[in-house]
C-alpha positions in Angstrom: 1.9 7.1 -4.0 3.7 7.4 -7.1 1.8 8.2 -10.4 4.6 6.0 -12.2 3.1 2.9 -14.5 5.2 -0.3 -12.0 7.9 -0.9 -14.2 6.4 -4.4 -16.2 5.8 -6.3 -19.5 2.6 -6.8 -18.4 -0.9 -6.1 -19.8 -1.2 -2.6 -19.6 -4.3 -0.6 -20.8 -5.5 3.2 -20.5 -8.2 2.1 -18.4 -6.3 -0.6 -16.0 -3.9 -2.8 -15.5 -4.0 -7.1 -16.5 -1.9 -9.1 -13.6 -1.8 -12.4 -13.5 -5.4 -13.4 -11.7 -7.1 -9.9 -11.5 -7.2 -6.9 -13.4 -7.4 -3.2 -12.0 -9.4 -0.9 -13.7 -8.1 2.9 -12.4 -10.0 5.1 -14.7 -11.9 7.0 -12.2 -9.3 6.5 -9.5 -7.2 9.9 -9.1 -4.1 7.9 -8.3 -3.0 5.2 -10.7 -1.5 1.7 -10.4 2.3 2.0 -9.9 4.9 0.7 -8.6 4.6 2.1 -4.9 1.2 -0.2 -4.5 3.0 -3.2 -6.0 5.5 -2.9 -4.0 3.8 -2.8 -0.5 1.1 -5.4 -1.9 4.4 -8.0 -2.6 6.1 -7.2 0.0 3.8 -6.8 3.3 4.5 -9.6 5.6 1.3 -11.8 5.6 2.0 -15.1 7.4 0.0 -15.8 10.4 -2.3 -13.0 9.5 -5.9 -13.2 10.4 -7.4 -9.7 9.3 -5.9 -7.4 6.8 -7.4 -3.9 6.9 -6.1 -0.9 3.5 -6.1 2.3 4.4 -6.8 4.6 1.6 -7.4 1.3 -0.8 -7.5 3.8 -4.0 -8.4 1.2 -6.8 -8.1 -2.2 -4.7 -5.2 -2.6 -6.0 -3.3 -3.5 -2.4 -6.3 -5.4 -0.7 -6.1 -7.1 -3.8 -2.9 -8.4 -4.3 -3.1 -9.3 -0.3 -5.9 -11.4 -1.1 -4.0 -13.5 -3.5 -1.4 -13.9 -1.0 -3.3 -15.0 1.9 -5.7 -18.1 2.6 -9.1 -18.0 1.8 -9.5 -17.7 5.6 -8.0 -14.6 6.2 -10.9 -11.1 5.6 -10.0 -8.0 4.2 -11.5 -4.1 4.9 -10.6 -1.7 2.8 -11.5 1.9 3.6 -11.4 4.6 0.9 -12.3 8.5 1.4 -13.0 9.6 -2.1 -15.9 8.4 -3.8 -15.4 7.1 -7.2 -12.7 5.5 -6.1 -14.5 3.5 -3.6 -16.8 2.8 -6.1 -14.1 1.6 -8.4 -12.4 -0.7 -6.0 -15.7 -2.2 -4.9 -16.3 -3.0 -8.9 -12.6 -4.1 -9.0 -12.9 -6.5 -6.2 -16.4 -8.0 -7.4 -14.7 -9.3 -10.6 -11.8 -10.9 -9.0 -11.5 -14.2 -7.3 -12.2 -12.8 -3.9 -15.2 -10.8 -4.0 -16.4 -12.8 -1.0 -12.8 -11.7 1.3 -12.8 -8.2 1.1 -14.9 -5.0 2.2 -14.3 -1.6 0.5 -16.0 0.9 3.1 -16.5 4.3 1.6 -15.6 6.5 4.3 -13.4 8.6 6.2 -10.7 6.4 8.5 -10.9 8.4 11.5 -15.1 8.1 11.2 -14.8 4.6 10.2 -11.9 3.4 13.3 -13.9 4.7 15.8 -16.8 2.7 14.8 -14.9 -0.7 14.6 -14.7 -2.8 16.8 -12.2 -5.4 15.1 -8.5 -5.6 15.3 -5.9 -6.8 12.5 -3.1 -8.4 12.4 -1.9 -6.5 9.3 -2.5 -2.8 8.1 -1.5 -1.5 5.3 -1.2 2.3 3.5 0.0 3.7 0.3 -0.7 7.4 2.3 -0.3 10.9 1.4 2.8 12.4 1.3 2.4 15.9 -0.2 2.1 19.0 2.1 -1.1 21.2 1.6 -0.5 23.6 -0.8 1.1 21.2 -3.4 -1.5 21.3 -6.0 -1.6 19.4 -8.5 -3.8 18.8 -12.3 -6.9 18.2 -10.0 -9.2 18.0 -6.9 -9.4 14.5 -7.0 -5.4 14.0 -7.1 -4.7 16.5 -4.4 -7.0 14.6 -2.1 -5.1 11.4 -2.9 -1.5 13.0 -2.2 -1.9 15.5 0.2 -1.5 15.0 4.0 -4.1 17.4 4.5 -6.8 14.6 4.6 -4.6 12.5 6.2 -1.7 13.6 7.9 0.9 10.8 8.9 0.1 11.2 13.2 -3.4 10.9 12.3 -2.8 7.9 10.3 -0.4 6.4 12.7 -2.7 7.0 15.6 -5.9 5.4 13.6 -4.0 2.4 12.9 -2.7 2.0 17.1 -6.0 1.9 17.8 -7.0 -0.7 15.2 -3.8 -3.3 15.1 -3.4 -6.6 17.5 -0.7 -6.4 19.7 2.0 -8.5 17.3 0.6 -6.8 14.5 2.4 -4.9 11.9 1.4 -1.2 10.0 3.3 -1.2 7.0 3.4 2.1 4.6 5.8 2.8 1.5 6.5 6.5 1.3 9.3 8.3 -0.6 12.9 8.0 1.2 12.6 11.9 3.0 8.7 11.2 4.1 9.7 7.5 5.1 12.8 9.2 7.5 10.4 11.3 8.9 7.9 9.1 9.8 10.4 6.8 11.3 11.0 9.4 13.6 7.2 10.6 14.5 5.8 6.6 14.9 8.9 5.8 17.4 8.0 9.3 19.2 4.4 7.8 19.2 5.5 4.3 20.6 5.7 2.4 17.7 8.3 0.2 17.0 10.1 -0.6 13.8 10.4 -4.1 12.8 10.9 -4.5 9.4 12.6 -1.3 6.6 12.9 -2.3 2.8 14.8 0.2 1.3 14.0 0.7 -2.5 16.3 2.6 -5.6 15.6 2.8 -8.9 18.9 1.4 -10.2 21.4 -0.5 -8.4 24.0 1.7 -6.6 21.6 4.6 -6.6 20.5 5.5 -3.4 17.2 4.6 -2.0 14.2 6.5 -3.4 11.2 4.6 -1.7 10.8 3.1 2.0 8.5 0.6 2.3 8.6 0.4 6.6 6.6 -1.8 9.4 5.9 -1.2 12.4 4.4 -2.9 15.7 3.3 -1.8 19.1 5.6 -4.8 20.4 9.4 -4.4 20.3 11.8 -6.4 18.5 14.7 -7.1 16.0 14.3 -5.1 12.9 15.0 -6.6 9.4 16.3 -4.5 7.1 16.8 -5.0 3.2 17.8 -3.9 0.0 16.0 -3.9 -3.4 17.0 -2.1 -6.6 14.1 -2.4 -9.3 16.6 -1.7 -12.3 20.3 -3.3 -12.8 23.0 -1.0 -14.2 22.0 -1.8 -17.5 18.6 -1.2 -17.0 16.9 -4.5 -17.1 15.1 -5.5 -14.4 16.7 -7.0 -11.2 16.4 -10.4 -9.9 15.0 -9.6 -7.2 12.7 -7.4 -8.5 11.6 -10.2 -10.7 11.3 -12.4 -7.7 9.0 -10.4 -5.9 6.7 -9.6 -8.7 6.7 -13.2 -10.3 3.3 -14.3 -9.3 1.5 -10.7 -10.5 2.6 -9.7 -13.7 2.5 -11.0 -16.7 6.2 -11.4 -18.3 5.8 -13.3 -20.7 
């Protein structure tokens, strides 16, 4: 979840962020758009999916950029614990282009996954990642970061009771956290099927994980991205994966 402005020419302001077809307003959102949300919102594998649930939607940002990605077919839930964030996703979503696509449920995911009675084909989370006691500049940012509200078996339990059997959980977490939750959702019977390892700079070591997993065993793909050459301009494949959100020119 990083607090980090995603690394773009594009349209920022101190209020939001302009991509492409949508903009994301964050004021009143503890955690900001950055590059952690763009990432898993490019990236997350979306063909044949049929129902998309975000847990911990923040802004919209994620359900958003699914949205764009997907047919107008395929419904989205996003599920958001802290208030005026919920409220600011919910305004964020009715402005876009698929206000009619996706949900924003205000509400705690362990309340709101025992209530459902749908499955998806795709989950995805920007979680927590900070261990209680980590404070921060405020309330509201602590809630965002800290496992306390959501600590990763919790999260990785809610989401096997709420995926379709070929479906994929995918999360981006700093490298260490990432490792570690590798190792508690294969303990917990998840398998991993896809691992998109992300540096900063070419021939720096990884410093995010974006991961997927699925109850159903198979090959995992594995990959490589570096935001940033060795000169510091942006990668081609950065570029790639971002070309239909921001604004580069």
């Amino acid at each position: 979840m990083s607090q980090d402005q995603p690394p773009t020419r594009a349209k920022l302001r101190k209020d939001g962020f302009t991509f492409k077809q949508f903009f994301v307003a964050h004021d009143r959102c503890a955690m900001k758009v950055g590059t952690d949300g763009v990432l898993l919102g490019a990236w997350a594998p979306v063909a044949n999916t049929r129902r998309i649930l975000d847990i911990g939607c923040g802004s919209g940002l994620i359900a958003l950029m699914l949205a764009q990605r997907t047919p107008e077919q395929v419904s989205i839930d996003a599920v958001e614990l802290e208030a005026s964030a919920a409220q600011q996703a919910a305004e964020n979503i009715h402005a876009s282009p698929w206000a009619n696509r996706i949900t924003v449920h205000h509400q705690d995911i362990v309340s709101w996954s025992e209530q459902c009675d749908k499955r998806f084909s795709l989950i995805v989370s920007n979680p927590p990642f900070f261990a209680p006691g980590m404070a921060s500049s405020s309330a509201e940012r602590d809630t965002a970061r800290s496992t306390a509200t959501l600590d990763h078996q919790t999260l990785l339990r809610c989401a096997a009771g709420l995926i379709e059997e070929e479906g994929i959980f995918c999360v981006v977490l700093p490298a260490e956290a990432g490792e570690a939750l590798i190792s508690l959702a294969q303990a917990d019977g998840w398998h991993l099927r896809y691992r998109y390892d992300v540096a900063a700079y070419a021939q720096r070591p990884p410093n995010r994980l974006v991961l997927g997993f699925s109850p159903t065993a198979g090959e995992t793909l594995q990959e490589r991205l570096a935001i940033r050459d060795e000169d510091k301009s942006y990668s081609a494949d950065w570029l790639s994966l971002v070309k239909e959100f921001y604004l580069f020119r």
